[in-house]
C-alpha positions as CSV (number, residue, x, y, z in Angstrom):
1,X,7.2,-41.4,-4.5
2,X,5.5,-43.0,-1.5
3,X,2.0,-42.3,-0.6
4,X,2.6,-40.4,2.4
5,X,5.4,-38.7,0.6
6,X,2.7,-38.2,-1.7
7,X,-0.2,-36.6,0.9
8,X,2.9,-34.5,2.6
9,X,3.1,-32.7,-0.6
10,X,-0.1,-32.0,-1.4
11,X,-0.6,-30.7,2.2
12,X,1.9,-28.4,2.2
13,X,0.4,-27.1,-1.4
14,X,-2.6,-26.6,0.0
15,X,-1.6,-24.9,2.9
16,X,1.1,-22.8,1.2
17,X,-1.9,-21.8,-0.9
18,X,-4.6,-21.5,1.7
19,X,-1.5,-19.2,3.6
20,X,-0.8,-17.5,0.7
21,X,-4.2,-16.5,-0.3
22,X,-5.7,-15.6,3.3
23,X,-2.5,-13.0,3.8
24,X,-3.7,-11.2,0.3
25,X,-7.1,-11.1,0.7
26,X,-5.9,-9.9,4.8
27,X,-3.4,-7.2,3.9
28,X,-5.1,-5.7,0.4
29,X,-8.4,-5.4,2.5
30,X,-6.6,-2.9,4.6
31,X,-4.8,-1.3,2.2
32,X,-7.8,-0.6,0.4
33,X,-9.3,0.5,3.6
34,X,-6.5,3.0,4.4
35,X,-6.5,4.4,1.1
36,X,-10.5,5.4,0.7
37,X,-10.1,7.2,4.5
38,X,-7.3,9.3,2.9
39,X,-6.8,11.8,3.5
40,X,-8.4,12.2,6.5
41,X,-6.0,9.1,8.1
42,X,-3.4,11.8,6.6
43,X,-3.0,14.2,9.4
44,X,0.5,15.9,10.1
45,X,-0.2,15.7,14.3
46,X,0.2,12.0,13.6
47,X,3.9,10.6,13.3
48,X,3.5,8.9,10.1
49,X,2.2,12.0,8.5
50,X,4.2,14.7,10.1
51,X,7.1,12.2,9.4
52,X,6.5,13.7,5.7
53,X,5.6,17.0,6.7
54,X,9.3,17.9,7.8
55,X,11.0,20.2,5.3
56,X,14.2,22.5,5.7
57,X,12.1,25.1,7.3
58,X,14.4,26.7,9.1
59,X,17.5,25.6,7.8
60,X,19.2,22.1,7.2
61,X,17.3,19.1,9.4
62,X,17.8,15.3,9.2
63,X,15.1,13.3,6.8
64,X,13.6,16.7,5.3
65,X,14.8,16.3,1.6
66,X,11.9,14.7,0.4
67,X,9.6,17.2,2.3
68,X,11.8,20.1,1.0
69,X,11.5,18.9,-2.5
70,X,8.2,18.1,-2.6
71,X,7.4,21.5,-0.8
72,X,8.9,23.5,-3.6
73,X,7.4,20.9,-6.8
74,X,3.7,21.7,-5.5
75,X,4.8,25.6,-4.5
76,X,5.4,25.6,-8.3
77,X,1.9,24.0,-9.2
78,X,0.7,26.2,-6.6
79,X,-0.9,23.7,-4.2
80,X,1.6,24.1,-1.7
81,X,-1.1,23.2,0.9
82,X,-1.5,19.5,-0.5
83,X,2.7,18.7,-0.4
84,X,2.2,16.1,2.7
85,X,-1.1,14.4,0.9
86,X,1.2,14.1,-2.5
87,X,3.6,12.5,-0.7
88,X,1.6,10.0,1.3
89,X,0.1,9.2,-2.1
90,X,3.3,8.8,-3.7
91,X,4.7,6.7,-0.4
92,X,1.5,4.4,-0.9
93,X,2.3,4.1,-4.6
94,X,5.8,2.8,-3.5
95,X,4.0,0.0,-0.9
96,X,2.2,-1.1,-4.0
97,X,5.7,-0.9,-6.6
98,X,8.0,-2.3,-3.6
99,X,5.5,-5.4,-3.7
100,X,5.7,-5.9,-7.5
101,X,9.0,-5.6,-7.8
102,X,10.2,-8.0,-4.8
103,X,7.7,-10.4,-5.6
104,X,8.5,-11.1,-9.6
105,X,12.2,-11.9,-8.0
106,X,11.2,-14.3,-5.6
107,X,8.9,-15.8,-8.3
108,X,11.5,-16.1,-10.5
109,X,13.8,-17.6,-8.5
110,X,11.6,-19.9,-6.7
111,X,8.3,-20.3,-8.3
112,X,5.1,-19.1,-7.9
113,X,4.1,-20.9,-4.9
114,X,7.3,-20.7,-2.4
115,X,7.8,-17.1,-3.8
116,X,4.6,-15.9,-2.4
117,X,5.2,-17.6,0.2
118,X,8.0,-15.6,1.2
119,X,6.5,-12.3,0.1
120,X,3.8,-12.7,2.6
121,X,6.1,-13.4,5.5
122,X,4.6,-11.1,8.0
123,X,7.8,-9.7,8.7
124,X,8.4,-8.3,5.4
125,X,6.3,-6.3,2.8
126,X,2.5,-6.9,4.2
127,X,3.8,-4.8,7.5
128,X,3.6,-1.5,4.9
129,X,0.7,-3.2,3.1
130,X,-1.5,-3.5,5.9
131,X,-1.0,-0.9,8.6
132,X,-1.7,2.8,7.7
133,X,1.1,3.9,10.5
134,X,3.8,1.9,8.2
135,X,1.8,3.1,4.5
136,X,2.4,6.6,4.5
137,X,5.5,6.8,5.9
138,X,8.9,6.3,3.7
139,X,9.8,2.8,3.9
140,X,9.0,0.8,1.1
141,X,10.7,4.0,-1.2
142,X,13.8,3.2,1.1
143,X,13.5,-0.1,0.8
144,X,13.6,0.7,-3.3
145,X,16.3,2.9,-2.8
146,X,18.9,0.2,-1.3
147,X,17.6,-2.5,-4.1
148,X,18.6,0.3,-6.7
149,X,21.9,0.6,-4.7
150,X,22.7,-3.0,-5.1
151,X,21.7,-3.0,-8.9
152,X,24.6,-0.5,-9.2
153,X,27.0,-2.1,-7.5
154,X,26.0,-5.1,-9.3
155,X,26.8,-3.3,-12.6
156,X,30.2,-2.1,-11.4
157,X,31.2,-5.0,-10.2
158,X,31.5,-6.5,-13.7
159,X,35.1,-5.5,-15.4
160,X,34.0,-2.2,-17.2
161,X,35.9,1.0,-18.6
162,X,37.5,3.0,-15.5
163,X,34.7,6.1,-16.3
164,X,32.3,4.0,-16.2
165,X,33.3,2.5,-13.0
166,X,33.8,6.4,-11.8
167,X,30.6,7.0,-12.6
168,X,28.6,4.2,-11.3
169,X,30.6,4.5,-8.0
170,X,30.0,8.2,-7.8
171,X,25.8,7.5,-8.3
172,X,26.1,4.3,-5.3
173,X,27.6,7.5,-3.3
174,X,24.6,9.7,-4.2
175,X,21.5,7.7,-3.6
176,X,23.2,6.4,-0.3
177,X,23.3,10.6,0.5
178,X,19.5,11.2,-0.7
179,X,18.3,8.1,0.9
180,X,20.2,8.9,4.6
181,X,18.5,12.2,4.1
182,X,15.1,11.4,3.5
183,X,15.0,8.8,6.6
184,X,18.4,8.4,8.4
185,X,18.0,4.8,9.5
186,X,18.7,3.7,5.6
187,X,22.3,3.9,7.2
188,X,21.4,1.3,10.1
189,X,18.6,-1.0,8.4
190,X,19.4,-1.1,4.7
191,X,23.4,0.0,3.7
192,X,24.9,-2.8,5.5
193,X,23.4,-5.0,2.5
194,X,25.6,-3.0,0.1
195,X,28.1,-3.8,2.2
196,X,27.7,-7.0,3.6
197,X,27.7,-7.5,-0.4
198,X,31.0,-5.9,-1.3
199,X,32.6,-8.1,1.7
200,X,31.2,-11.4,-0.4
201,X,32.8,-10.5,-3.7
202,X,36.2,-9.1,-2.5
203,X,36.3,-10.6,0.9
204,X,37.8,-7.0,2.3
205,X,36.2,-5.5,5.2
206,X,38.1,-2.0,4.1
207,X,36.8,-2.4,0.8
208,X,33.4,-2.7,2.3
209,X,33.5,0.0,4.8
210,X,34.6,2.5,2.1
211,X,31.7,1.3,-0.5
212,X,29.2,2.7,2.3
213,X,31.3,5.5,3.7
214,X,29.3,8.3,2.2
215,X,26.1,6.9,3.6
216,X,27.5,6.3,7.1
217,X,28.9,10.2,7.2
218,X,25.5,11.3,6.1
219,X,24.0,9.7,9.2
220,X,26.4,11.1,11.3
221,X,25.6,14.9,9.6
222,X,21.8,13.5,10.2
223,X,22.5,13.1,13.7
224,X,24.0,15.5,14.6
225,X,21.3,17.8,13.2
226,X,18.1,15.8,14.3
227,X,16.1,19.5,14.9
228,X,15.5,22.3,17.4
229,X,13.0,24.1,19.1
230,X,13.3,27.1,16.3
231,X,12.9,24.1,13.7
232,X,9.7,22.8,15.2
233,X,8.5,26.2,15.8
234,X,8.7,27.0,12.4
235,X,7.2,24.1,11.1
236,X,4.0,24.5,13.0
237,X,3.8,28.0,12.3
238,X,3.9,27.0,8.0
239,X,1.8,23.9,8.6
240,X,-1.0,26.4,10.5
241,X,-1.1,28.6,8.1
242,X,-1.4,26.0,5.9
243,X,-4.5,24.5,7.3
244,X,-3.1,21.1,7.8
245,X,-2.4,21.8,11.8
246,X,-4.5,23.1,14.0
247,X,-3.9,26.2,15.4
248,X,-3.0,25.1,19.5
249,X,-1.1,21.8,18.2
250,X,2.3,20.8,17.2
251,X,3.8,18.5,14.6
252,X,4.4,15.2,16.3
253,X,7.1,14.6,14.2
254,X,10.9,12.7,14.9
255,X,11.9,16.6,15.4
256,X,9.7,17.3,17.9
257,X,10.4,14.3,19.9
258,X,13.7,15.0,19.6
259,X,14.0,19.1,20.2
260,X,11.5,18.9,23.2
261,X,11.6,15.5,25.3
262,X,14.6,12.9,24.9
263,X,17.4,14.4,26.2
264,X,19.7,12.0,23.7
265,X,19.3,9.5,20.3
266,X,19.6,6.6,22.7
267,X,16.9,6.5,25.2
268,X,15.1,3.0,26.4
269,X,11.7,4.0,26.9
270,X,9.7,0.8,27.5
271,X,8.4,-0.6,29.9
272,X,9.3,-4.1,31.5
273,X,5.5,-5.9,29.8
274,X,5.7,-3.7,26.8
275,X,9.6,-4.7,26.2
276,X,8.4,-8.1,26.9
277,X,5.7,-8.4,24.4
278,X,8.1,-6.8,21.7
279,X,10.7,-10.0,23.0
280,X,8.1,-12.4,22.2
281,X,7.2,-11.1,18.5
282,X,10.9,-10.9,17.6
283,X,11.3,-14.4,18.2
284,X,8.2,-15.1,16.3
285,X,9.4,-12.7,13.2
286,X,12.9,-14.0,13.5
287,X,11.9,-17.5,12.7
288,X,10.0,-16.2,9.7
289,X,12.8,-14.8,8.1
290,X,15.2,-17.2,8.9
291,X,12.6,-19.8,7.4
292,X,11.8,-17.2,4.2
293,X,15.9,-16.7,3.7
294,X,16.7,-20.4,3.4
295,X,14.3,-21.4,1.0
296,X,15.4,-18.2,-0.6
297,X,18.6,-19.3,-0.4
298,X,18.1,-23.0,-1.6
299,X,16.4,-21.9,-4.6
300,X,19.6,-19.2,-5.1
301,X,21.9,-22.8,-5.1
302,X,24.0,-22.4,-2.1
303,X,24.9,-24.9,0.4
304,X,23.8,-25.0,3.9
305,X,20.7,-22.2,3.2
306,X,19.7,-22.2,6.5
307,X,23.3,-21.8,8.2
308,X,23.6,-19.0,6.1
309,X,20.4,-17.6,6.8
310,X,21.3,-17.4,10.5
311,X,24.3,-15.8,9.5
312,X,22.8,-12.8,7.5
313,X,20.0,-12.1,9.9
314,X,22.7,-11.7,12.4
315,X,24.8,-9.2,10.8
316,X,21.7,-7.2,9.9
317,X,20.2,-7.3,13.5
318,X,23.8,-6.3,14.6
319,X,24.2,-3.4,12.6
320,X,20.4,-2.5,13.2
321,X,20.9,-2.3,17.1
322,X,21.6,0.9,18.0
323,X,18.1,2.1,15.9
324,X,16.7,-0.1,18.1
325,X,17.9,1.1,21.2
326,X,16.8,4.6,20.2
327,X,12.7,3.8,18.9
328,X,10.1,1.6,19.6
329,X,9.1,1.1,16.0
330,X,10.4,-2.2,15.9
331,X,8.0,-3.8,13.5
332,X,8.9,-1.2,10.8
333,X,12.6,-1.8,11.6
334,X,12.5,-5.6,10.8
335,X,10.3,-5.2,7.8
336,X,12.8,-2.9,6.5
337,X,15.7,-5.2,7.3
338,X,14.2,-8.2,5.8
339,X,12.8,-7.0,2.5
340,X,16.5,-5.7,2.4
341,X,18.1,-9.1,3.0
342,X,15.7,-10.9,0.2
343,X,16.9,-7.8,-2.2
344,X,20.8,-9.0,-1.1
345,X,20.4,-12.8,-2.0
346,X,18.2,-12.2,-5.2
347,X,20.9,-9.2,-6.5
348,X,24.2,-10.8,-5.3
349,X,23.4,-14.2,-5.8
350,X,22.9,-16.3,-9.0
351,X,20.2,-18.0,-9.7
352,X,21.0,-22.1,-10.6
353,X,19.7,-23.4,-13.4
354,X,16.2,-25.1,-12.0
355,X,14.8,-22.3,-10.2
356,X,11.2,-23.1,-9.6
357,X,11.3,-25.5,-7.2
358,X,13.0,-25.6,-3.9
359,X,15.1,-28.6,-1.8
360,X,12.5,-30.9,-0.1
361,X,15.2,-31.6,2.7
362,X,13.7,-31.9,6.0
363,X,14.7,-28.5,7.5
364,X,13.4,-26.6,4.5
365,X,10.1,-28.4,4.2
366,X,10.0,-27.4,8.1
367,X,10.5,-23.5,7.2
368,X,7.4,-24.1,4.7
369,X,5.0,-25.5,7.5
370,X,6.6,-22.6,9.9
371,X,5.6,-19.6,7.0
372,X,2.3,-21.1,6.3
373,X,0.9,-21.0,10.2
374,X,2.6,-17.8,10.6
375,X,1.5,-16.0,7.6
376,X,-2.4,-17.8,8.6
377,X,-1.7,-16.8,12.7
378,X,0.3,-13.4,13.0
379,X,-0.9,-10.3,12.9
380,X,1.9,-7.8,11.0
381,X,2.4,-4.5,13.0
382,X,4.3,-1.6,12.6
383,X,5.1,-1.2,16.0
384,X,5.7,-4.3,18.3
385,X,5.1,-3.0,21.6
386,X,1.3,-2.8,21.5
387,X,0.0,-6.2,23.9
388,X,-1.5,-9.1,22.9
389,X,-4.5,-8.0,24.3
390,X,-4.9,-4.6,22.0
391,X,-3.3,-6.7,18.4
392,X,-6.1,-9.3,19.1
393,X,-8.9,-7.0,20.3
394,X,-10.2,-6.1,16.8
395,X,-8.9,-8.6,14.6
396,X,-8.2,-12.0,15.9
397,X,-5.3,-13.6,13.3
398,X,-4.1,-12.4,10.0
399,X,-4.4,-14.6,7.3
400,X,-7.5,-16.9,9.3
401,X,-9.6,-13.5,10.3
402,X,-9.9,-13.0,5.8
403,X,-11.2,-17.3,5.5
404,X,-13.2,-16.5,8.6
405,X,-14.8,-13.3,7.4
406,X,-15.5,-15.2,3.7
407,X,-17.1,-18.7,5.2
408,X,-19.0,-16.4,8.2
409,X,-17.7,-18.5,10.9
């Protein structure tokens, strides 16, 4: 190895490292932050809280299962007045299991420095880590949810007894019910993995389409009951009573939005700047998955990584559009969608026999330099339309602001 072979090496070690450590010490500050204000950062007037408040109050409603259950566990304990502070604890809990979980696969399949790397991506798992709007709320369990789904299919995909295969088909049907549910756009943001899986394996777009058919008619039953006036008026009513609303307010829940102000699910509600802004971080976030999914997909052995890392990203963003035509959330939507993707290549692909290092080629060494000023320049949000000006107002980077903060620059 040449000398400057040598230097590019150890450069992109130390930066990987420098990247790496800055978007830790960044995103566990503000985790740590968000949890000692709970639960006063837990209010039910806010969306990420009331977005766990919503229960089957008056009757059936889209994404109230886990409300409904946990309404009725603590009604048993009898501290039904603390059933949206146990969930937003438990929802934190999953940030922190989600985390473990994705990041001893990408270690394992590409080593301890790469695989951090491409946990950190800021378009990924420090979004829920870092910003209280994306901790409480239901995403990393989700994102659980759909790596639990393509564990199962991976188990049934294997030649095994016909009841077995029954069985393990009929449990793929049931968490894809629960998990439409408890947040409806698991049907948009995290199925098409399952089936975008399926098509890989028996190259049958039928096949795949009936694989996710019970989740896809649970978002359409979701839909179809997204809430109504009597449901919100019901809600606030319990929650008053309750303590955890004030007495003149409302929950500003999905339900509420829904019942009393868009007049349908798809509504553009941006404005020309804002839609702008959100244009510009796409791009930005974009490139770090693409960059995170080929090295993933080096390590995993395939040919052309990067080809097919255009070509996943794709389908996702495809299948993800009309979510994205109906919120402005779009920060949560491509974390979702890309800790998702790394679940798909790390479940559905084999690992190849070296896995701790990754090709040096020149367009992968590229997506290394392009994670590591990322991670060290970009700021994760939940939602994307905020401006430049309001992201950068408090804290100017990500992973720089934690090295400036330590060496009091």
């Amino acid at each position: 190895m040449s000398m400057i072979a040598r230097c590019e090496q150890q450069t992109l070690r130390l930066g990987s490292w420098l990247a790496i450590a800055g978007a830790l010490l960044f995103g566990f500050g503000l985790y740590v932050q968000n949890l000692a204000a709970f639960p006063s950062n837990v209010g039910v007037s806010e969306w990420w809280g009331s977005e766990l408040a919503i229960r089957y109050c008056s009757g059936f409603v889209r994404r109230g299962l886990l409300g409904q259950v946990s309404w009725l566990m603590t009604g048993w304990l009898g501290h039904q007045a603390s059933y949206v502070q146990v969930l937003s604890l438990l929802m934190a809990g999953a940030v922190l299991l989600l985390g473990f979980v994705l990041g001893v696969g990408l270690v394992r399949r590409c080593g301890w420095r790469v695989g951090l790397l491409i946990l950190m991506a800021p378009v990924g798992w420090p979004v829920m880590l870092n910003h209280a709007g994306a901790l409480f709320r239901k995403d990393a369990l989700q994102v659980l949810l759909g790596a639990l789904l393509l564990l199962l299919w991976r188990s049934i995909a294997r030649e095994q007894p016909k009841n077995r295969r029954f069985a393990g088909f009929f449990l793929i049907a049931l968490v894809q019910i629960l998990a439409v549910f408890n947040h409806e756009p698991f049907a948009l943001l995290i199925l098409p993995c399952l089936a975008i899986a399926e098509f890989q394996k028996s190259s049958s777009w039928f096949r795949s389409l009936l694989i996710v058919s019970p989740g896809l008619t649970s978002f359409l039953v979701a839909a179809i009951h997204r809430g109504n006036l009597s449901q919100v008026n019901c809600l606030a009513e319990s929650l008053q009573g309750l303590g955890l609303l004030a007495p003149a307010a409302r929950p500003g829940s999905s339900i509420t939005e829904l019942a009393l102000s868009k007049p349908s699910f798809f509504t553009w509600d941006l404005s020309t700047a804002a839609l702008s802004w959100s244009a510009g971080h796409f791009v930005v976030m974009s490139l770090a998955a693409l960059a995170s999914y080929g090295l993933l997909m080096s390590s995993s052995g395939l040919a052309h990584p990067l080809r097919k890392a255009v070509g996943l990203w794709c389908l996702q963003l495809i299948a993800a559009l009309p979510l994205f035509m109906a919120t402005i959330d779009y920060g949560r939507w491509l974390a979702m969608i890309f800790c998702s993707g790394l679940f798909l290549v790390l479940i559905a692909t084999p690992p190849r026999g070296s896995h701790s290092c990754v090709s040096v080629s020149g367009a992968l060494k590229t997506s290394q330099v392009a994670l590591i000023l990322i991670e060290l320049l970009v700021l994760p949000t939940h939602c994307c339309t905020y401006g430049i000006d309001r992201i950068y107002s408090v804290i100017p980077y990500a992973g720089l602001s934690a090295w400036k903060s330590l060496l009091q620059i």
